[in-house]
C-alpha positions in Angstrom: -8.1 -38.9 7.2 -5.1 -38.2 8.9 -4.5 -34.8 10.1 -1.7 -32.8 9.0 1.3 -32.5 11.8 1.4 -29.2 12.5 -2.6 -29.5 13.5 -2.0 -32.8 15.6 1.2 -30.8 17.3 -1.1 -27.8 18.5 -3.5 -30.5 20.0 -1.6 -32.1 21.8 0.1 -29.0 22.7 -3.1 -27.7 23.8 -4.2 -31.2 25.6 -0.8 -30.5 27.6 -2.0 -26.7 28.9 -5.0 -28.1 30.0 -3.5 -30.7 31.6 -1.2 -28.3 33.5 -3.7 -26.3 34.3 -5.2 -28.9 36.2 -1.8 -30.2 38.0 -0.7 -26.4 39.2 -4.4 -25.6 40.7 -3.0 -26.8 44.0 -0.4 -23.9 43.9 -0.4 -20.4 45.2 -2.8 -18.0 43.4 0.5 -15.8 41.9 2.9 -18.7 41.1 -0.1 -20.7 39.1 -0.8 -18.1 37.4 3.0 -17.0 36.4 2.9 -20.6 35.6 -0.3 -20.5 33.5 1.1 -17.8 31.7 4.5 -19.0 30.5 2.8 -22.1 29.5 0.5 -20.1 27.4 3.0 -17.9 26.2 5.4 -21.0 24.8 2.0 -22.6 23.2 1.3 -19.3 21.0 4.9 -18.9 20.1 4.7 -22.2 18.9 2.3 -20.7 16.3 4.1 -17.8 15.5 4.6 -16.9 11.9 8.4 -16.2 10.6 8.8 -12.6 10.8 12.3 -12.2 9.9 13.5 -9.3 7.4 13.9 -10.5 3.2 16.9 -9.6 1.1 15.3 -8.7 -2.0 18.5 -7.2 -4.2 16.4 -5.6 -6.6 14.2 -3.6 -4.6 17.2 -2.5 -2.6 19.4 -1.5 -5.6 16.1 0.5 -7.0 15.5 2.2 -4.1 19.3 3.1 -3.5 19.5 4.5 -7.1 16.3 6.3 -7.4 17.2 8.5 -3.9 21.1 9.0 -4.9 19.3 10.5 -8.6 16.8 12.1 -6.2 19.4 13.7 -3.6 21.6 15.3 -6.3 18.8 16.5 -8.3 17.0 18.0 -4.7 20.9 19.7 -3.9 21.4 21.1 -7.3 18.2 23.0 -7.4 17.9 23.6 -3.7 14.2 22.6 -3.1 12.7 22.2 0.4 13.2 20.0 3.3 9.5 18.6 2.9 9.9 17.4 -0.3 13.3 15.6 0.7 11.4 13.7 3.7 8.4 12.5 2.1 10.4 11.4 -0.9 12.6 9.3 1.3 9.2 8.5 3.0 7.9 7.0 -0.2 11.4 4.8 -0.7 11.2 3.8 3.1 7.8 2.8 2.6 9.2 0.7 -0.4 11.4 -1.3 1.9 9.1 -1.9 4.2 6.8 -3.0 2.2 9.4 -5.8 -0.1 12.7 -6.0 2.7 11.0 -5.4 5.8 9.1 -8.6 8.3 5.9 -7.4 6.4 7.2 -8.9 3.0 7.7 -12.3 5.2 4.4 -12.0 7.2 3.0 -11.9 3.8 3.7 -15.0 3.0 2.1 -16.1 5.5 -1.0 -14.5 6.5 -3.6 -12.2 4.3 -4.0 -9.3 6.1 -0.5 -8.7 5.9 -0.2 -9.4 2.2 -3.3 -6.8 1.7 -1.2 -4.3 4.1 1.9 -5.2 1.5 -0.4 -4.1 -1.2 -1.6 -1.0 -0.1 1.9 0.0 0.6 2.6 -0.3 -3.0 -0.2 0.8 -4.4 -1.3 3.7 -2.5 1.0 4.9 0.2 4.5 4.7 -1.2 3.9 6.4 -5.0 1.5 9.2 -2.8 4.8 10.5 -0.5 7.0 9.3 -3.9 5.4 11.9 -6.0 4.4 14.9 -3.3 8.3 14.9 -3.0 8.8 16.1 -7.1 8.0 19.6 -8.4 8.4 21.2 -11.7 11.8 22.6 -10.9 13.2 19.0 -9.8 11.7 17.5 -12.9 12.9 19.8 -15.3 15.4 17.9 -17.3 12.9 15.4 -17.9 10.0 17.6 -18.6 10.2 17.0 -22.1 10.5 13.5 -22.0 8.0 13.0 -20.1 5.6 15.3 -22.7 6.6 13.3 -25.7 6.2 9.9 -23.9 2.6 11.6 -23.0 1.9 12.3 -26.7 3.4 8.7 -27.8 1.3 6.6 -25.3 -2.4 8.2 -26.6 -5.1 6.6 -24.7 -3.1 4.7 -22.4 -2.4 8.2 -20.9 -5.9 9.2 -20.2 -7.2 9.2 -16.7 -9.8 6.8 -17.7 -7.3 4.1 -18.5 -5.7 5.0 -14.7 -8.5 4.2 -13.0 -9.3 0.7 -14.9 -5.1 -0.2 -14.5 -6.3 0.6 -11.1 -9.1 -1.4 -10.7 -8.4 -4.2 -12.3 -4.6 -5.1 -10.9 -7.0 -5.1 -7.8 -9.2 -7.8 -8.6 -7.5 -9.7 -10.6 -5.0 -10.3 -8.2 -7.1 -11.4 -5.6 -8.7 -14.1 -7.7 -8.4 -16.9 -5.7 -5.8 -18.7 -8.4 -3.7 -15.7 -8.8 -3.5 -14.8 -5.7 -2.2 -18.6 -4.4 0.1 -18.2 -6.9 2.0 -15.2 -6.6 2.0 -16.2 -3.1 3.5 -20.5 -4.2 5.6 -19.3 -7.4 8.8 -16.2 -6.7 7.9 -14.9 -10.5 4.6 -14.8 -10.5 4.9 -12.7 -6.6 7.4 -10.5 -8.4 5.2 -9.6 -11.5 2.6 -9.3 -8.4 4.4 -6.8 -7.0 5.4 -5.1 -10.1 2.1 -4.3 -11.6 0.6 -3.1 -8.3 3.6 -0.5 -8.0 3.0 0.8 -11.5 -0.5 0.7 -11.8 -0.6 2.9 -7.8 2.2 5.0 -9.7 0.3 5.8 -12.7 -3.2 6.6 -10.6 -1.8 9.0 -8.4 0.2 10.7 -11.0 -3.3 11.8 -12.5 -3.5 13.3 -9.5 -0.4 14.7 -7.8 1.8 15.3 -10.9 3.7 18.4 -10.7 3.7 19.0 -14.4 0.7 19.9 -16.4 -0.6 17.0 -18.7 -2.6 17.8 -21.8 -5.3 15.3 -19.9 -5.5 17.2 -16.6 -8.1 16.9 -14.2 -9.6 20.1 -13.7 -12.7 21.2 -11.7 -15.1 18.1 -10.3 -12.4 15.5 -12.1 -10.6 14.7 -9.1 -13.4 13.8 -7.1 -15.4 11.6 -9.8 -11.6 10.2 -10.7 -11.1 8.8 -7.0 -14.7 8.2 -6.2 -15.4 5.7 -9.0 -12.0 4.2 -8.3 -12.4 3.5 -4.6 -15.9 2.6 -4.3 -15.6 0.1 -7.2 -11.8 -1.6 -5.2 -13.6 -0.7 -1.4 -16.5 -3.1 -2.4 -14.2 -5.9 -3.2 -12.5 -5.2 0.2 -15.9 -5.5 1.6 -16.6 -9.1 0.1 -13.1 -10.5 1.4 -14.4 -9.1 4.7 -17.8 -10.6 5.1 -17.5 -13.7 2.7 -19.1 -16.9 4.1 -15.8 -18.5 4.2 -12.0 -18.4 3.4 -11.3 -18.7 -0.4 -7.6 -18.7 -0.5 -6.2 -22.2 0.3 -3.1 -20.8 0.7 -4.1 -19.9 4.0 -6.2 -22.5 4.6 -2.9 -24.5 4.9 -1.5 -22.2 7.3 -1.1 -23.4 10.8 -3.4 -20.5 12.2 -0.9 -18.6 13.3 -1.7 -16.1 16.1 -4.6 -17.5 17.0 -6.2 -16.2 13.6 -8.7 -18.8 11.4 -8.7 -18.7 7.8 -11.6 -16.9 7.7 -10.6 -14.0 10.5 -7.3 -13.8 8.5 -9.2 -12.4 5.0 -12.1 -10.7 6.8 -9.4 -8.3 8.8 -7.6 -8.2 5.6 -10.6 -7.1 3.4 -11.6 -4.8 6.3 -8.0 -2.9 6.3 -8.7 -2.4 2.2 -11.9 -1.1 2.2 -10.9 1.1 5.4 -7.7 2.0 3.7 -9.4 2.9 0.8 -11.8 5.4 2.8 -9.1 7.1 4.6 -6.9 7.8 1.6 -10.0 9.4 -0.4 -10.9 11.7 2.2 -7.6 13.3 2.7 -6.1 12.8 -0.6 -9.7 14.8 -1.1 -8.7 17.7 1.0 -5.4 17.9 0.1 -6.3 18.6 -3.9 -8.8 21.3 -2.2 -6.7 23.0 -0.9 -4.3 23.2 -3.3 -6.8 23.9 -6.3 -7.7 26.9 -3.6 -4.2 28.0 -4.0 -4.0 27.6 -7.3 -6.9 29.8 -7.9 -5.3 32.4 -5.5 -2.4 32.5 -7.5 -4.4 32.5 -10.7 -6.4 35.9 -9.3 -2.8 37.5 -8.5 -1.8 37.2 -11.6 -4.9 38.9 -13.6 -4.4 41.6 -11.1 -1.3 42.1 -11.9 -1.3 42.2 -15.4 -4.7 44.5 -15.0 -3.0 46.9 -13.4 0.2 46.7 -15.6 -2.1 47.3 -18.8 -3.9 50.4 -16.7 -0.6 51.9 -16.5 0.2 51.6 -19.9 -3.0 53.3 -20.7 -2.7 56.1 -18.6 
């Protein structure tokens, strides 16, 4: 069988290095090895992936809306300076993620798509929803109740963590996956459902307003154990699997220097790292703020003790 261009184009490349290497022994020790270098340089360029930005008009016009509603909202009520930055973090991150080289790289190699992933389903709706409080969400408050009420069980936590899990998997099936990354619709609804699904989980979790279904006490920490144990061990089959089973990337030309095979193990590594990392401090972070919340709590007895003492007295 004849093999593919692109693979006949790197050997002969390669056949050429060596063959150079051979010619420019006779030179000086610092030009050959400027020489072998250059040469070396123009062969893994050759294999570079395209890392140029995508124009992807509705992600842009989203983002542009959601922080113009955000901004006004933040100025009206004068809220803080944190909350401002890691809301725009959470839209940056968006970009990145869809506009940004990472969107192209994605295309192109796994470990980038899995890094594209975790963007949306993690990172951006983490900083998204850290920027809201109760004040800034006030003329929606009620909405948001009633849409609470209207959904039923698709509200409960429980149903979070399996939208969670299972937008994980699923998508990495080896047919999915090839074709959100071959077909621009199927990629979009990709992208869609991994967005909502990281929205919904963390708003469990972060939410500034208080849902009928909130996790109190040991909740949080059975909520986002179960959920990143059961998504870190599929990260740790992509990483040590026998061999590559997306042949999407098996058709890719290998670019920087990266097999098939090294591609998805890096790639399953970074999730079930990912996964770790985000746990632990997303962990210590709903600590500390059910410490505070119990500080607060304790103020607020004392203060209505004493107020009923001096009624008394």
């Amino acid at each position: 069988m004849t093999a593919p261009p692109w693979r006949l184009s790197l050997i002969s490349g390669a056949g050429r290095f060596r063959s150079d290497m051979s010619a420019g022994a006779t030179l000086p020790a610092p030009q050959r090895d400027c020489e072998r270098g250059g040469r070396l340089a123009r062969i893994l360029l050759a294999a570079s992936p395209d890392a140029s930005w995508s124009f992807v008009p509705g992600a842009i016009v989203l983002v542009a809306v959601l922080t113009v509603l955000y901004v006004r909202r933040w100025r009206e009520v004068d809220a803080s300076v944190p909350r401002l930055l890691s809301f725009l973090g959470g839209m940056a991150l968006v970009l990145v993620a869809l506009v940004s080289p990472v969107d192209r790289l994605a295309e192109q190699l796994f470990f980038m798509h899995m890094t594209q992933h975790l963007l949306l389903l993690d990172l951006a709706p983490i900083l998204v929803l850290l920027g809201l409080t109760k004040v800034l969400l006030r003329p929606a408050t009620r909405r948001l109740v009633r849409v609470e009420r209207a959904a039923g069980p698709l509200a409960h936590p429980v149903f979070a963590i399996g939208a969670y899990v299972v937008v994980m998997w699923i998508w990495h099936v080896p047919a999915l996956h090839d074709a959100a990354l071959e077909h621009s619709v199927v990629h979009v609804l990709e992208h869609v459902t991994f967005g909502l699904a990281g929205g919904l989980y963390w708003w469990h979790l972060l939410s500034p307003i208080r849902s009928r279904k909130r996790l109190g006490g040991m909740g949080p920490v059975a909520y986002m154990v179960a959920t990143k144990l059961l998504v870190g061990l599929l990260g740790v089959g992509l990483a040590f699997a026998p061999d590559a089973i997306y042949d999407f990337y098996e058709r890719q030309p290998g670019y920087w220097g990266l097999s098939p095979g090294t591609d998805q193990a890096i790639g399953g590594l970074i999730m079930a790292t990912e996964q770790s990392i985000v746990m632990g401090i997303a962990l210590a972070y709903l600590f500390v703020r059910a410490l505070e919340e119990s500080n607060r709590q304790n103020e607020r007895e004392e203060r209505y003790s004493d107020a009923v003492e001096e009624v008394e007295t």
